[in-house]
ZADO-1210 file (C-alpha; in nm, 4 decimals, padded with zeros to 6 digits):
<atoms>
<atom x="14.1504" y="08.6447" z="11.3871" code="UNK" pos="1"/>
<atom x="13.8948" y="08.8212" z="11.6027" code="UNK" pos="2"/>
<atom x="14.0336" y="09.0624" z="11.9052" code="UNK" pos="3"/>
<atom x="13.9830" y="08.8619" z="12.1936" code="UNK" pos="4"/>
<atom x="14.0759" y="09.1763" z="12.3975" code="UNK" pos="5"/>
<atom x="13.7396" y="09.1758" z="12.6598" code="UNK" pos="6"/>
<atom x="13.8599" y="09.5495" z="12.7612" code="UNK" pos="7"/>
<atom x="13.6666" y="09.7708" z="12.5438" code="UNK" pos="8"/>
<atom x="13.9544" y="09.9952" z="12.5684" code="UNK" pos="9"/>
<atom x="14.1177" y="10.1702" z="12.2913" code="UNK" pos="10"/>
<atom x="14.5379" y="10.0480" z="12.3078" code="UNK" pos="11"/>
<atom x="14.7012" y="10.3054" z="12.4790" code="UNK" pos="12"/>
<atom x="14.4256" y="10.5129" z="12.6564" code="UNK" pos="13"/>
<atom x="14.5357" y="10.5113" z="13.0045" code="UNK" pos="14"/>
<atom x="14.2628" y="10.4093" z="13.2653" code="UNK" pos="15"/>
<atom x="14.1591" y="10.7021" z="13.4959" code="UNK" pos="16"/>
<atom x="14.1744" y="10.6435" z="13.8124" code="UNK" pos="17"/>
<atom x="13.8667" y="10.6641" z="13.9931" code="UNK" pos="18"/>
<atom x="13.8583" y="10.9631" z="14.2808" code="UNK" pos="19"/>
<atom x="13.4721" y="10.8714" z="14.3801" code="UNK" pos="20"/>
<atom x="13.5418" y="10.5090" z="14.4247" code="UNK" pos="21"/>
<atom x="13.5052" y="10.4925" z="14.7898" code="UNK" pos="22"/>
<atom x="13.1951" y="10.7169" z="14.7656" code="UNK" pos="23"/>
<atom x="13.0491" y="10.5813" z="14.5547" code="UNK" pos="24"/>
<atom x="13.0613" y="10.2605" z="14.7445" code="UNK" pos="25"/>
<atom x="12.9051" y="10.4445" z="15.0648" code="UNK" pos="26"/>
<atom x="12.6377" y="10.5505" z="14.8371" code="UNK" pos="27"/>
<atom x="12.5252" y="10.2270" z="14.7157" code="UNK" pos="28"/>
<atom x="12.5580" y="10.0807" z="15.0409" code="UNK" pos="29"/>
<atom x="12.3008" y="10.3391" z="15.1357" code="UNK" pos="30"/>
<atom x="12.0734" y="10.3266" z="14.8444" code="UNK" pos="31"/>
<atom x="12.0238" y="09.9628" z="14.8886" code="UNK" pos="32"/>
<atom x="11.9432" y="09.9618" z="15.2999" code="UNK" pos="33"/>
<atom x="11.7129" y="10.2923" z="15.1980" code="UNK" pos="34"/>
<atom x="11.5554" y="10.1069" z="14.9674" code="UNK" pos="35"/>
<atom x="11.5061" y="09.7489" z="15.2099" code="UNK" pos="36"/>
<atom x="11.3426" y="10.0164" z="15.4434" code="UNK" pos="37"/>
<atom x="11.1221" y="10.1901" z="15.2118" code="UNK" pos="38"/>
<atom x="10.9622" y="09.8735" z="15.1081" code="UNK" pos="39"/>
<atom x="10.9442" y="09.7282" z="15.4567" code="UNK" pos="40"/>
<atom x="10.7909" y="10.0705" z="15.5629" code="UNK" pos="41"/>
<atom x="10.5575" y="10.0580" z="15.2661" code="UNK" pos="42"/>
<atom x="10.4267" y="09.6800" z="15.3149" code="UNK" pos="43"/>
<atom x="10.4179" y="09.7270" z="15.6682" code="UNK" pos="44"/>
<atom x="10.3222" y="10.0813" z="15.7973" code="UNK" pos="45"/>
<atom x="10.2365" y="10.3621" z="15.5856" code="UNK" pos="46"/>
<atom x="10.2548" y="10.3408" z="15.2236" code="UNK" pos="47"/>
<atom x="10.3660" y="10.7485" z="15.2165" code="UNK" pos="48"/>
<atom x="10.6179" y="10.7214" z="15.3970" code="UNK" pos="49"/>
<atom x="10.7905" y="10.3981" z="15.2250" code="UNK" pos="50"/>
<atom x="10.7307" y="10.6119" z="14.8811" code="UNK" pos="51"/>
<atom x="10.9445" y="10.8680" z="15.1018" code="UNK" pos="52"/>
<atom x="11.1739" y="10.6582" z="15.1930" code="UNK" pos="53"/>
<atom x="11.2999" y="10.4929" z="14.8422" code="UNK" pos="54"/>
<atom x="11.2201" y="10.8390" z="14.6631" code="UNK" pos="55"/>
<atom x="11.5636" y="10.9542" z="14.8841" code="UNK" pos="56"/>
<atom x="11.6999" y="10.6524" z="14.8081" code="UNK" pos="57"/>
<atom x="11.6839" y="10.7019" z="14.4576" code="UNK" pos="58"/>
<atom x="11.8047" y="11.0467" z="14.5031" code="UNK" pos="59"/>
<atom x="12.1440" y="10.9114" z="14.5957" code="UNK" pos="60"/>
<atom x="12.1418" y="10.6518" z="14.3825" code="UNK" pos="61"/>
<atom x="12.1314" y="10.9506" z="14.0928" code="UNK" pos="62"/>
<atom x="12.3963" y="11.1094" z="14.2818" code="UNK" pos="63"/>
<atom x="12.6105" y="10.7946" z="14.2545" code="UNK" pos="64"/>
<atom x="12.5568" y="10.7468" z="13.8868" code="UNK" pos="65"/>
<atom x="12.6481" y="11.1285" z="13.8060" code="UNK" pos="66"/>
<atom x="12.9601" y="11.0196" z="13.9955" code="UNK" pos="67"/>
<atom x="13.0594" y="10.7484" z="13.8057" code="UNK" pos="68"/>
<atom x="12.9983" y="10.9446" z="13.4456" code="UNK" pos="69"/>
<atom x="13.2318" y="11.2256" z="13.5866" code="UNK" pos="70"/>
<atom x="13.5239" y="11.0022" z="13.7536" code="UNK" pos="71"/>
</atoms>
């Protein structure tokens, strides 16, 4: 009978808890209004400064997935 088990998981490996959770959380909330302004900003006023714009926003998103690798 297959293992209907949907947590990947090995049995007894404890889950981690996760010390970043809350910001990580800041940081996506971030990312994603950096990146709504970056595109407004490039559609709408100067396409340099939307690049800018979601170039930081990337930055922390990179920030936020090197946080979640590390827990």
């Amino acid at each position: 009978m297959e293992n209907r088990n949907i947590n990947h998981r090995h049995r007894g490996e404890e889950e981690r808890e996760d010390r970043f959770a809350g910001l990580r959380q800041v940081l996506n909330v971030v990312f994603m209004l950096g990146a709504i302004v970056g595109v407004l900003l490039y559609m709408g006023y100067n396409q340099q400064t939307g690049i800018i714009v979601i170039l930081a926003a990337m930055v922390l998103k990179f920030i936020e997935c090197v946080l979640r690798l590390i827990k």
